[in-house]
TIMIFI-775210 format. One record per residue (C-alpha): chain; x, y, z. Coordinates in steps of 0.2 Angstrom, whole numbers. Layout:
# TIMIFI-775210
+----+-------+-------+-------+
: ch :    xx :    yy :    zz :
+----+-------+-------+-------+
:  A :     X :     Y :     Z :
...
+----+-------+-------+-------+
END
This chain:
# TIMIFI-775210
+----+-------+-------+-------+
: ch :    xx :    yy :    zz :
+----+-------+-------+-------+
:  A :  -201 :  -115 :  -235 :
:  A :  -193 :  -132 :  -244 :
:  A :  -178 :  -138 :  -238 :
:  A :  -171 :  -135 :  -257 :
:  A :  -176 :  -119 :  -256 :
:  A :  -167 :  -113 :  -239 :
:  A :  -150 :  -107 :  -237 :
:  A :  -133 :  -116 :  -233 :
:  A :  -126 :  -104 :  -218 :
:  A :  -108 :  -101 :  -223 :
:  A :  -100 :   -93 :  -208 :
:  A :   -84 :   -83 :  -206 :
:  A :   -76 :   -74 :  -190 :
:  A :   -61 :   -68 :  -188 :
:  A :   -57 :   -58 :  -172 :
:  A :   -43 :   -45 :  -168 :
:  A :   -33 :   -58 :  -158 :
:  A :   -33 :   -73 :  -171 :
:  A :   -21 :   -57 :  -181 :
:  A :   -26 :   -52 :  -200 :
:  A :    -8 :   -56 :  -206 :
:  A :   -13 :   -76 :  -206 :
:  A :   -21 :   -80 :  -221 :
:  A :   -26 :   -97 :  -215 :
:  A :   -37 :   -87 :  -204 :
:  A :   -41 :   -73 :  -215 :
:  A :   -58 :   -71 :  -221 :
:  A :   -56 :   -72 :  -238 :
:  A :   -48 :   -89 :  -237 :
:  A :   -62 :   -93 :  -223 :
:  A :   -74 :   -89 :  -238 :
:  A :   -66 :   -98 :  -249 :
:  A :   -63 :  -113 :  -242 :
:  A :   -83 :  -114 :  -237 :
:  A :   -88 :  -112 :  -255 :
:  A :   -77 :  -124 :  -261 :
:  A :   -82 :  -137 :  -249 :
:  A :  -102 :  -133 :  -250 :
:  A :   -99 :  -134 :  -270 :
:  A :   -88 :  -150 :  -270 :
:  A :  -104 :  -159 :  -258 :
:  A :  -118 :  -152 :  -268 :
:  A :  -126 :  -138 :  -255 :
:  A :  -133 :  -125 :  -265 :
:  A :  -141 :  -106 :  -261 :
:  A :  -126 :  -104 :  -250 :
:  A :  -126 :   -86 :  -241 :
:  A :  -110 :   -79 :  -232 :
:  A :  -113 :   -74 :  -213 :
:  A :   -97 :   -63 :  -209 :
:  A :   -92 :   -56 :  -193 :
:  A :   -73 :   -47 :  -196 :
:  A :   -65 :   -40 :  -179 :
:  A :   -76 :   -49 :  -168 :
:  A :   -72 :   -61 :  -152 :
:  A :   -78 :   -79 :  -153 :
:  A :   -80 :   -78 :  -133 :
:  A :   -99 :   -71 :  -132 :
:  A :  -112 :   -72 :  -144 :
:  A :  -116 :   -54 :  -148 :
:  A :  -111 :   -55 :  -166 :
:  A :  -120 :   -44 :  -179 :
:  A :  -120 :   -56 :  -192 :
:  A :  -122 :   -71 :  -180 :
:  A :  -136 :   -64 :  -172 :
:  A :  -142 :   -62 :  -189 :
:  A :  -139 :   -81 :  -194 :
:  A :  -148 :   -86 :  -178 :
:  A :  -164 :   -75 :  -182 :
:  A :  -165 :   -83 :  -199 :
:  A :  -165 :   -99 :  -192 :
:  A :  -178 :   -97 :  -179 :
:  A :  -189 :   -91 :  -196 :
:  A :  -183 :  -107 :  -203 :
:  A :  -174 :  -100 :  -219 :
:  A :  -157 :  -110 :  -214 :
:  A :  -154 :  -129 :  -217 :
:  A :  -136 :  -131 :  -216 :
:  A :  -123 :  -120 :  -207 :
:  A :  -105 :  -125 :  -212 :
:  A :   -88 :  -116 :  -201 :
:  A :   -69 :  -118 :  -203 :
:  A :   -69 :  -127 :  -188 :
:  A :   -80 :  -126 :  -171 :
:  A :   -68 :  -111 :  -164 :
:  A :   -76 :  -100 :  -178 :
:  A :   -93 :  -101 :  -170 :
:  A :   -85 :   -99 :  -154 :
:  A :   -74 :   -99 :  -143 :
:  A :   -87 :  -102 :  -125 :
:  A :   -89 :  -120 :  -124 :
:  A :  -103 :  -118 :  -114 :
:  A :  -113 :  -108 :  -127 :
:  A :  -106 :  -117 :  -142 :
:  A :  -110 :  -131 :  -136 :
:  A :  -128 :  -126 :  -132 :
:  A :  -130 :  -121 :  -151 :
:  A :  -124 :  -136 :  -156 :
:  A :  -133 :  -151 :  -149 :
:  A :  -148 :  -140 :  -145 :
:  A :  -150 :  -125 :  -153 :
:  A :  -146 :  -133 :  -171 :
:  A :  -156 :  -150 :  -167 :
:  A :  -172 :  -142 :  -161 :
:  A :  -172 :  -129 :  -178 :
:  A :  -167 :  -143 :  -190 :
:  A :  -152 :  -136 :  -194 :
:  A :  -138 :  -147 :  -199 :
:  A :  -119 :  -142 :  -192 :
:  A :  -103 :  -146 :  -199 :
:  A :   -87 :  -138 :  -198 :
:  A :   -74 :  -142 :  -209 :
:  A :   -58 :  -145 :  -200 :
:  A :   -65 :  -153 :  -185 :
:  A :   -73 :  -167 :  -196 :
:  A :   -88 :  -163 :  -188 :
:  A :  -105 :  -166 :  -195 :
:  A :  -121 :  -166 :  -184 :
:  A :  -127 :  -180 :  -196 :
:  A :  -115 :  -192 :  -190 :
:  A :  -117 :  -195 :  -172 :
:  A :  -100 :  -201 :  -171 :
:  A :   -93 :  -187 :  -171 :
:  A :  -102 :  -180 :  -154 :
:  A :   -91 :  -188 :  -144 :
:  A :   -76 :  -177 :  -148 :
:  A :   -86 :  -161 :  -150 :
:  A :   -87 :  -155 :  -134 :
:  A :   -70 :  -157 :  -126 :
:  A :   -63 :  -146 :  -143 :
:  A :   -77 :  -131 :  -139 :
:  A :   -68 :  -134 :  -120 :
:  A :   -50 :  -134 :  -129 :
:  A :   -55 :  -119 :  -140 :
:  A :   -60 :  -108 :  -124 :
:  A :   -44 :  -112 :  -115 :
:  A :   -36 :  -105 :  -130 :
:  A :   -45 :   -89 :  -130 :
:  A :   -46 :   -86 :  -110 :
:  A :   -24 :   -89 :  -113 :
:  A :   -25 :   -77 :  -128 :
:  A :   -36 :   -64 :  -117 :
:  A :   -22 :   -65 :  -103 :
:  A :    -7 :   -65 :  -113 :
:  A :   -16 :   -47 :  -120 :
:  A :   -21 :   -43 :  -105 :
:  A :    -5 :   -41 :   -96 :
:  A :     5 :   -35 :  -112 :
:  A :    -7 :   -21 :  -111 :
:  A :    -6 :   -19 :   -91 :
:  A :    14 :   -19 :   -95 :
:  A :    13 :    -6 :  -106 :
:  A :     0 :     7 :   -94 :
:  A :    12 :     2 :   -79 :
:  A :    27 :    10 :   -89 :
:  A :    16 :    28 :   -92 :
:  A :    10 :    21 :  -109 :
:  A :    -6 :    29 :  -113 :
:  A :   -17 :    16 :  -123 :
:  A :   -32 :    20 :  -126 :
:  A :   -38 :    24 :  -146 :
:  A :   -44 :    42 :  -141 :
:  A :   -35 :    56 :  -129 :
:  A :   -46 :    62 :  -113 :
:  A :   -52 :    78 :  -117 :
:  A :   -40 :    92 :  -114 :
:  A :   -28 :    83 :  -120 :
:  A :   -21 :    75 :  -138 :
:  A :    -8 :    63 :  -145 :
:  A :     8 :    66 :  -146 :
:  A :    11 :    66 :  -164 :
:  A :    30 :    60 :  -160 :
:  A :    23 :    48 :  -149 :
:  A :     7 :    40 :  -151 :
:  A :     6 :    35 :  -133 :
:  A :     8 :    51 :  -123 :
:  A :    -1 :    66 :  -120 :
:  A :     1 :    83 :  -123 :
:  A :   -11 :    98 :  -118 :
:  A :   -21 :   104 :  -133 :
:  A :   -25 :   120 :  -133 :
:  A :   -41 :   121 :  -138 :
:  A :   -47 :   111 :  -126 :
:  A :   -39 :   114 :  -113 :
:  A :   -45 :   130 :  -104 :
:  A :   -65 :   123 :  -103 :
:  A :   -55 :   109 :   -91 :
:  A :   -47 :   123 :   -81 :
:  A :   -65 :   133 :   -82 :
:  A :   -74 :   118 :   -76 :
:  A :   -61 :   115 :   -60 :
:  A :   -63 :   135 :   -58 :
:  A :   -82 :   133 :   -58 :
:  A :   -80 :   118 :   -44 :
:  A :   -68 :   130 :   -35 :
:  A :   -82 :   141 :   -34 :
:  A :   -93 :   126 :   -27 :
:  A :  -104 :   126 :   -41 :
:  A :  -111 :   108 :   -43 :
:  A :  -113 :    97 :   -57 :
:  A :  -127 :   103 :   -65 :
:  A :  -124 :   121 :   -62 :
:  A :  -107 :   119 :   -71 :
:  A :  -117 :   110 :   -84 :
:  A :  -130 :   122 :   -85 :
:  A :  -117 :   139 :   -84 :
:  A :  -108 :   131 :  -100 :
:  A :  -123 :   129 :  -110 :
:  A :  -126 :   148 :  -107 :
:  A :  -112 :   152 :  -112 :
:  A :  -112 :   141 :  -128 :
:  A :   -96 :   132 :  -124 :
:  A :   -93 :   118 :  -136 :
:  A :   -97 :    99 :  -127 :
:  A :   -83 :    88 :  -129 :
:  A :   -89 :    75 :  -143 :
:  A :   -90 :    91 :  -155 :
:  A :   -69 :    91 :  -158 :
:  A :   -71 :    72 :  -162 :
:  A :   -67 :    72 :  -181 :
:  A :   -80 :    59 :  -183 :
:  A :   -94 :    71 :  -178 :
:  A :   -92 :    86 :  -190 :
:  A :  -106 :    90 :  -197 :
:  A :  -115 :    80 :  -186 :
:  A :  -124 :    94 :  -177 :
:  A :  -142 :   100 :  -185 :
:  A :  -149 :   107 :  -167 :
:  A :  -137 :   118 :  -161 :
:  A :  -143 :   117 :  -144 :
:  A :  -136 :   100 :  -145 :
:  A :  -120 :   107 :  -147 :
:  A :  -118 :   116 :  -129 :
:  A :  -130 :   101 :  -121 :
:  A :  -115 :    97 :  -106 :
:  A :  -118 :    81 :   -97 :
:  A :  -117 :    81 :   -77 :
:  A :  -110 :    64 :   -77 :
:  A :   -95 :    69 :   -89 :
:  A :   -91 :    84 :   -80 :
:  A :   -91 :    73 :   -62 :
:  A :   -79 :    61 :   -74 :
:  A :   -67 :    77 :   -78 :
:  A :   -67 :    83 :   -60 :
:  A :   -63 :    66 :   -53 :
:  A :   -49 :    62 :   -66 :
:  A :   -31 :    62 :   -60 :
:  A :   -27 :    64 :   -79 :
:  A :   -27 :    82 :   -79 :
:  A :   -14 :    83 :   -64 :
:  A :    -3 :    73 :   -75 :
:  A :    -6 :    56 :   -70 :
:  A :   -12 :    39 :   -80 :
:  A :   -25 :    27 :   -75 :
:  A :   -21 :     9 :   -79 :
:  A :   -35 :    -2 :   -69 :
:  A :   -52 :     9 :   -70 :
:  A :   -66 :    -1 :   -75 :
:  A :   -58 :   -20 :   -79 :
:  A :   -70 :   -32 :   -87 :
:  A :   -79 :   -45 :   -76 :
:  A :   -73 :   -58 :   -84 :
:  A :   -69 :   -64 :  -103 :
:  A :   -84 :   -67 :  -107 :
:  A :   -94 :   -56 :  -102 :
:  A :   -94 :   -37 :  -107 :
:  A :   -98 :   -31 :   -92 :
:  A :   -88 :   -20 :   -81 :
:  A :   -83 :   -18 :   -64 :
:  A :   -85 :    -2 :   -56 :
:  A :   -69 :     4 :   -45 :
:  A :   -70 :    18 :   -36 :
:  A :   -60 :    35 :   -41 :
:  A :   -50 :    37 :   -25 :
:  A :   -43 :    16 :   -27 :
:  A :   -38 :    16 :   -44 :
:  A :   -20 :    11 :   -50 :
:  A :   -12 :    25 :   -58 :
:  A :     6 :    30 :   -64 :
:  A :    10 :    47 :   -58 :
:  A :    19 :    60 :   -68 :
:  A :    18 :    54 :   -86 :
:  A :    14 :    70 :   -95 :
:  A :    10 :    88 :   -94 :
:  A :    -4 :    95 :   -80 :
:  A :   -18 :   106 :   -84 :
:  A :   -22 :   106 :   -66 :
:  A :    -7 :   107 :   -54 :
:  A :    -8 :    94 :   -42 :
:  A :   -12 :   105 :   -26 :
:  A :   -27 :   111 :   -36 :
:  A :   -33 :    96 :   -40 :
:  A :   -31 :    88 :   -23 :
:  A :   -43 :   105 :   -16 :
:  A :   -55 :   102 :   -30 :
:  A :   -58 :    83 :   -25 :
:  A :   -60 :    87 :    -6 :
:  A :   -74 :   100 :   -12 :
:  A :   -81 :    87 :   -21 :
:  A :   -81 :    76 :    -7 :
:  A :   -87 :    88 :     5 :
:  A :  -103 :    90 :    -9 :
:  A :  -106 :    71 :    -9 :
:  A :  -104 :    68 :    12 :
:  A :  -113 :    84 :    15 :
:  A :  -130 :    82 :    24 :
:  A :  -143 :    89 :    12 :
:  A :  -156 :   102 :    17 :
:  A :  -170 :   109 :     9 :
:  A :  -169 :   121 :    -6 :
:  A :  -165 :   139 :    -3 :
:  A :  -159 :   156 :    -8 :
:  A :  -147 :   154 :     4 :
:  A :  -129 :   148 :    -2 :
:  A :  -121 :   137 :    10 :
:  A :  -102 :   142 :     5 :
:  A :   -98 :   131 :    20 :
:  A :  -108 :   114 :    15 :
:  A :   -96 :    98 :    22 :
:  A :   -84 :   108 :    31 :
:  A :   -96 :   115 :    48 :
:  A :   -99 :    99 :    59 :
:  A :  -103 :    98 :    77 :
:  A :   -91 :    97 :    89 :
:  A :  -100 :    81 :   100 :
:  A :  -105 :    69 :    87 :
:  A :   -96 :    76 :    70 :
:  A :  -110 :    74 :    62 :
:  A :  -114 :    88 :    47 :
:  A :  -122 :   104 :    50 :
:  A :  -139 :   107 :    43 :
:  A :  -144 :   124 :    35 :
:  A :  -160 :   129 :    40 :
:  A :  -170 :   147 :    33 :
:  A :  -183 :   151 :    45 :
:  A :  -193 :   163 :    35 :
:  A :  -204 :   167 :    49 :
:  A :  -190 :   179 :    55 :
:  A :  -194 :   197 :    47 :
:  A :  -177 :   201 :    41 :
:  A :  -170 :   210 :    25 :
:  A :  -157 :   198 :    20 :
:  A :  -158 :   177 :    19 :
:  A :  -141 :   177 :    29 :
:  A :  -151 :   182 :    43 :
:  A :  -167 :   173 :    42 :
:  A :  -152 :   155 :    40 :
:  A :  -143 :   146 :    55 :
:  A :  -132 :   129 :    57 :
:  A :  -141 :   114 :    66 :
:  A :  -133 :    99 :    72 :
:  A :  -141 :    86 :    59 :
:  A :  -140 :    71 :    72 :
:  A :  -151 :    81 :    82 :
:  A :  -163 :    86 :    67 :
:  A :  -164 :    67 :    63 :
:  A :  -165 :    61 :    82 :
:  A :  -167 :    73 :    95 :
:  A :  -160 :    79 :   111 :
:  A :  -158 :    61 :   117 :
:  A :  -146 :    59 :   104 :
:  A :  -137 :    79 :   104 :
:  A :  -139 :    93 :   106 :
:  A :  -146 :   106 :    93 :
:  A :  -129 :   117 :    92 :
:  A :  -137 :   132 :    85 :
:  A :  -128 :   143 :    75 :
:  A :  -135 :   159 :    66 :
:  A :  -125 :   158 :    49 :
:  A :  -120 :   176 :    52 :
:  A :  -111 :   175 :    67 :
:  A :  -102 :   160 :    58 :
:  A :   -96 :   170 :    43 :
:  A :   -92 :   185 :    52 :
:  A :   -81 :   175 :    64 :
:  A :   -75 :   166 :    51 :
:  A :   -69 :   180 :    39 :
:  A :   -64 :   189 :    56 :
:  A :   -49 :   175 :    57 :
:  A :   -44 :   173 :    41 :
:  A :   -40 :   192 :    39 :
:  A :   -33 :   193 :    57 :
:  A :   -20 :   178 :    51 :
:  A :   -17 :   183 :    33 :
:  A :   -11 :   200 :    41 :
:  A :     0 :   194 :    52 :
:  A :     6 :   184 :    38 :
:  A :     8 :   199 :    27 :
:  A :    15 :   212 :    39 :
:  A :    27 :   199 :    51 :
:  A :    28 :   183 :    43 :
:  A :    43 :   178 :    56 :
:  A :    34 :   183 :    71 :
:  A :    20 :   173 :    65 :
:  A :    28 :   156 :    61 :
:  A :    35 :   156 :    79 :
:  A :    19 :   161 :    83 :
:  A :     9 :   146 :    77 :
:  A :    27 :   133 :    80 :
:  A :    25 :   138 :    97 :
:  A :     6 :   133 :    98 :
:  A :     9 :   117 :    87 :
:  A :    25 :   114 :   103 :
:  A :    37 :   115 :    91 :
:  A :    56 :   120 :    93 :
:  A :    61 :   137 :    83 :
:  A :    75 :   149 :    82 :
:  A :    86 :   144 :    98 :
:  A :    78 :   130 :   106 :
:  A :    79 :   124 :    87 :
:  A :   101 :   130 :    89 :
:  A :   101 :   120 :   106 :
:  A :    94 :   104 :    97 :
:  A :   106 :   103 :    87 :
:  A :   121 :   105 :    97 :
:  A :   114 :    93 :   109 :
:  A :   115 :    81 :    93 :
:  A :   130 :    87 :    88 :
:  A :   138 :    84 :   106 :
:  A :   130 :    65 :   106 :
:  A :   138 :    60 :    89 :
:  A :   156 :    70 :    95 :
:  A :   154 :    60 :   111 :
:  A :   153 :    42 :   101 :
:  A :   167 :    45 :    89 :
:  A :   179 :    47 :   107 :
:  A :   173 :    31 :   113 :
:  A :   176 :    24 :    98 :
:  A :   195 :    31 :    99 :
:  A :   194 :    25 :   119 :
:  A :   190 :     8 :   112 :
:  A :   206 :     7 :   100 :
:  A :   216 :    12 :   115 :
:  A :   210 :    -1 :   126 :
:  A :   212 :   -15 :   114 :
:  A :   230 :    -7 :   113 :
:  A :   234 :    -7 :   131 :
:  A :   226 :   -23 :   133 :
:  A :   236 :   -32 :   119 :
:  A :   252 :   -24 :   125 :
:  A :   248 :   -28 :   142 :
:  A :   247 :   -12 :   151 :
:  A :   230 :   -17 :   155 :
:  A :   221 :   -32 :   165 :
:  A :   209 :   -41 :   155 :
:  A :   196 :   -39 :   170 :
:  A :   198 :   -22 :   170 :
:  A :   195 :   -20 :   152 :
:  A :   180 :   -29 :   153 :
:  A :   173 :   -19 :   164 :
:  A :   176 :    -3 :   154 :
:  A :   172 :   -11 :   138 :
:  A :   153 :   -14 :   145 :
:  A :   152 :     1 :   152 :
:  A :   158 :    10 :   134 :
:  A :   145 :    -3 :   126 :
:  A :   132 :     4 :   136 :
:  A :   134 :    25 :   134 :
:  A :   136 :    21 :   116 :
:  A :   120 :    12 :   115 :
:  A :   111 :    26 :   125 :
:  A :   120 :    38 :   114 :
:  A :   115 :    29 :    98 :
:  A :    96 :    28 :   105 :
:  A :    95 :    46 :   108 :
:  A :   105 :    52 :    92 :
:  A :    90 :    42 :    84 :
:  A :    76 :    51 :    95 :
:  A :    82 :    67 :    89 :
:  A :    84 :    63 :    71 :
:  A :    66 :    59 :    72 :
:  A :    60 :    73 :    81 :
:  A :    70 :    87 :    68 :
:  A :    63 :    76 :    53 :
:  A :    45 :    78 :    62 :
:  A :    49 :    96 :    66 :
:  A :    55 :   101 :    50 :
:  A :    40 :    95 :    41 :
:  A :    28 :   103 :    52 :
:  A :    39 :   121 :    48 :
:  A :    36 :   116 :    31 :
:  A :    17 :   115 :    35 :
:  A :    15 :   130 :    43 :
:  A :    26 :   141 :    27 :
:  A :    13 :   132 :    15 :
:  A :    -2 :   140 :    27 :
:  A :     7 :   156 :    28 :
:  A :     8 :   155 :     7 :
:  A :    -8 :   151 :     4 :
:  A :   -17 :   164 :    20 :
:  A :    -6 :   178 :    14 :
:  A :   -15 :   176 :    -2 :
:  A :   -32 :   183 :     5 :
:  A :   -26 :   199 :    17 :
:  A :   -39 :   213 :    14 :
:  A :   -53 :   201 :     8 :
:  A :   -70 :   208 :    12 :
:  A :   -80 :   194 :    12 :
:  A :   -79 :   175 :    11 :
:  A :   -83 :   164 :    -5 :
:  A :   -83 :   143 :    -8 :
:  A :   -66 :   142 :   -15 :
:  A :   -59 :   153 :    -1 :
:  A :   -65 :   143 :    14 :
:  A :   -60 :   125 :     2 :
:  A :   -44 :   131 :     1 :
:  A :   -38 :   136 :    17 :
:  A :   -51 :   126 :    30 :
:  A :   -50 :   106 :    32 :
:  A :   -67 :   108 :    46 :
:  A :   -75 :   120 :    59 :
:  A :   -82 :   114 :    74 :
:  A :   -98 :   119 :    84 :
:  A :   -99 :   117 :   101 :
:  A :  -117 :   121 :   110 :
:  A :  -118 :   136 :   118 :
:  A :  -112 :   137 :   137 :
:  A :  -116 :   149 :   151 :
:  A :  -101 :   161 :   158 :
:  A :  -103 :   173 :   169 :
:  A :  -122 :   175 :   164 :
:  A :  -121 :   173 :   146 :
:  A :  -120 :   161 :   133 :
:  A :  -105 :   160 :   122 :
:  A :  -102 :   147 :   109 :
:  A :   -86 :   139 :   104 :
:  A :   -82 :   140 :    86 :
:  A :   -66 :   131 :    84 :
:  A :   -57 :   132 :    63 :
:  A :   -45 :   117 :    59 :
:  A :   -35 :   125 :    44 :
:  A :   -27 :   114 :    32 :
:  A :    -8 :   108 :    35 :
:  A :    -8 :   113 :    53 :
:  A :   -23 :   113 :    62 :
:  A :   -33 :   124 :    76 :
:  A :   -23 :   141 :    78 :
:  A :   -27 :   152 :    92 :
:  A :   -37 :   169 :    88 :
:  A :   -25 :   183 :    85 :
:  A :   -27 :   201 :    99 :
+----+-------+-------+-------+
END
């Protein structure tokens, strides 16, 4: 192509931080300062490249990628900027366009303000310490937003353009949340469907079926949108692990999740769900927070769990049945071999250390998953009936188990505290009197002395052991707490029939395995349940 006949670059950008109120840096003045200096030095064919709302601190810019691809094909001579902060702010890549990128194309570079012009070489000197200058400035501009915004989140702001699904903007305030009722109940279906222990794609695939709306189809930009209808009901796994992980929904803001590597770079570094800053409380629940806390230790149960082969068996205890000498997982295992009518009796529980390494490394802890469920359901009926029927005779019950003080040993605690605080308040009035008798004279300074550290002594044991105590009621009385929240939530199941997933998540932290032992001629295996809040509880006659 002649060099008459190729274009004169003229190159605007503007990005969200320079602001669009300045009309020194608006485009239109950034146009029209270009075409009046290309005019005024006779360039001619000039063609606007313009990149609106775009950071100079990377190069992927749809209009600068553009200029740069017609000047590989050689249709560019001249490229003419405002200044060198226009074509960016990285002074590493600015520079890098300019003395080589430019030069080796036969592209001639000028931007306005600067003086600069490649032509002169004068001018290089200078060039490279203001691409450095006009870095510093955005990195200071990048922090200066960064932190505003951090401000903001830290303070229950909620920022971001769009509301999580489940949720919209309040329209009396656009940064908080309030439940939207549309929306809202396929968020409570999906944490009722992990309740369940369905996984990911399960819920994924049991919402398609029943043609339940994916969430892009209530974004306003996407009516209309949908010609497959199938596409409409497609769910995707990884959104659904984003919903079930998200403290949103128990009312809770997220202000550090995935924070950029660096300012220039788009990249994103990955935090994890359970290390996340977040600010607790800011707006309605969909899920209450007990729920929400069950749903992620049945996730995590999912994810740690040892995997075993696919089966028609449903492991409803996956991540909660580990052995009782190494802690490992238990492994299902069908032997199909075994000619019996149900799958439950052809499945038993293996140690999967022992699977993986052998007998030198443990035992194999077989376990016929029938005996597990049925001693398993056995308890939790056994303790949700005594809850139901004697709930006071079973909270002593377990106190006395967990070593705990109740009814009057609870009464003789307390006066045993109360005497201990009485008995400091008299040597604090047998203190006065000495310093009275003392001052008056009545008594010898040698023999106050000696009283005085005795006095400073009891009141320090005194003190010690009114602490001890405090400590133990505060101790205790959390651990009463503990077992009414079991006796809640076990009451909740009397007269169950058989066990499901959200049962066993709900009321079991882990059940242990022990091999089988000989006693008395026969083998009997330990099957211990740790229930959540308190603990291993003794079978109930």
């Amino acid at each position: 192509m002649e060099k008459d006949k190729k274009v004169t670059a003229l190159y605007c950008r503007l990005s969200k931080d320079d602001g669009s109120n300045s009309e020194s840096l608006s485009i239109r003045t950034q146009k029209a300062m270009l075409m009046e200096y290309a005019t005024r030095n006779g360039f001619g064919n000039c063609q606007y490249y313009v990149d609106d709302g775009y950071s100079g601190t990377n190069s992927d810019r749809p209009a600068f990628q553009e200029l740069l691809d017609d000047i590989r094909e050689g249709k560019v001579a001249t490229v003419i900027t405002k200044d060198q902060s226009r074509l960016g702010r990285n002074h590493i890549e600015t520079g890098t366009y300019m003395e080589i990128f430019f030069p080796e194309h036969g592209v001639r570079y000028i931007a306005i303000n600067d003086g600069y012009d490649s032509n002169e070489q004068s001018q290089m000197d200078i060039a490279p310490f203001r691409n450095i200058i006009n870095e510093m400035y955005a990195k200071d501009t990048s922090r200066k937003i960064k932190s505003a915004l951090r401000t903001r989140k830290k303070s229950g702001k909620y920022i971001s353009s769009g509301a999580p699904f489940g949720y919209q903007k309040d329209p009396a305030d656009h940064n908080h949340l309030v439940i939207d009722p549309n929306t809202a109940p396929v968020v409570e279906y999906i944490y009722s469907m992990a309740e369940e222990g369905l996984g990911l794609h399960r819920i994924a695939k049991r919402l398609h079926d029943e043609k339940v709306l994916k969430p892009c189809y209530y974004k306003k930009e996407m009516f209309g949108r949908f010609i497959d209808d199938e596409k409409m009901y497609d769910w995707d796994s990884a959104y659904i692990s984003q919903v079930l992980h998200s403290p949103v929904y128990a009312g809770h803001i997220i202000y550090e999740a995935k924070p950029t590597v660096s300012m220039k770079s788009k990249k994103r570094r990955y935090i994890p769900f359970e290390e996340r800053a977040i600010v607790p409380n800011t707006h309605e629940a969909i899920i209450p927070q007990d729920r929400w806390e069950n749903v992620q230790r049945i996730l995590y149960s999912r994810s740690s769990s040892f995997m075993c082969d696919k089966t028609d068996y449903d492991n409803i205890f996956k991540g909660i049945v580990r052995c009782a000498d190494c802690g490992r997982t238990m492994l299902v295992k069908v032997e199909h071999r075994r000619k019996r009518n149900s799958v439950l009796d052809q499945t038993f529980y293996c140690c999967s250390t022992y699977r993986k390494y052998g007998a030198k490394a443990c035992d194999s802890h077989n376990l016929e998953a029938r005996v597990l469920h049925e001693a398993v359901l056995a308890d939790i009926q056994a303790h949700a009936k005594a809850a139901v029927s004697n709930r006071e005779a079973l909270v002593k019950k377990i106190a006395n188990q967990m070593h705990l003080r109740v009814s009057s040993d609870r009464a003789q605690h307390k006066r045993d505290l109360k005497q201990c605080k009485a008995r400091i308040a008299e040597i604090e009035d047998l203190y006065a009197k000495l310093y009275e008798d003392v001052s008056k004279g009545l008594l010898p300074e040698k023999r106050f002395q000696m009283l005085a550290d005795r006095y400073d002594k009891e009141q320090a044991e005194l003190t010690e052991k009114i602490e001890q105590y405090e400590r133990e009621g505060r101790a205790e009385h959390g651990q009463l707490d503990k077992i009414q929240d079991f006796i809640d939530e076990v009451s909740k199941y009397a007269g169950i029939t058989e066990l499901n997933y959200r049962i066993l998540h709900q009321l079991i932290d882990k059940i242990l395995v022990s091999k089988a032992e000989k006693v008395d001629g026969e083998y009997v295996q330990k099957i211990q349940i740790f229930y959540r809040f308190i603990g291993p509880l003794d079978a109930i006659e």
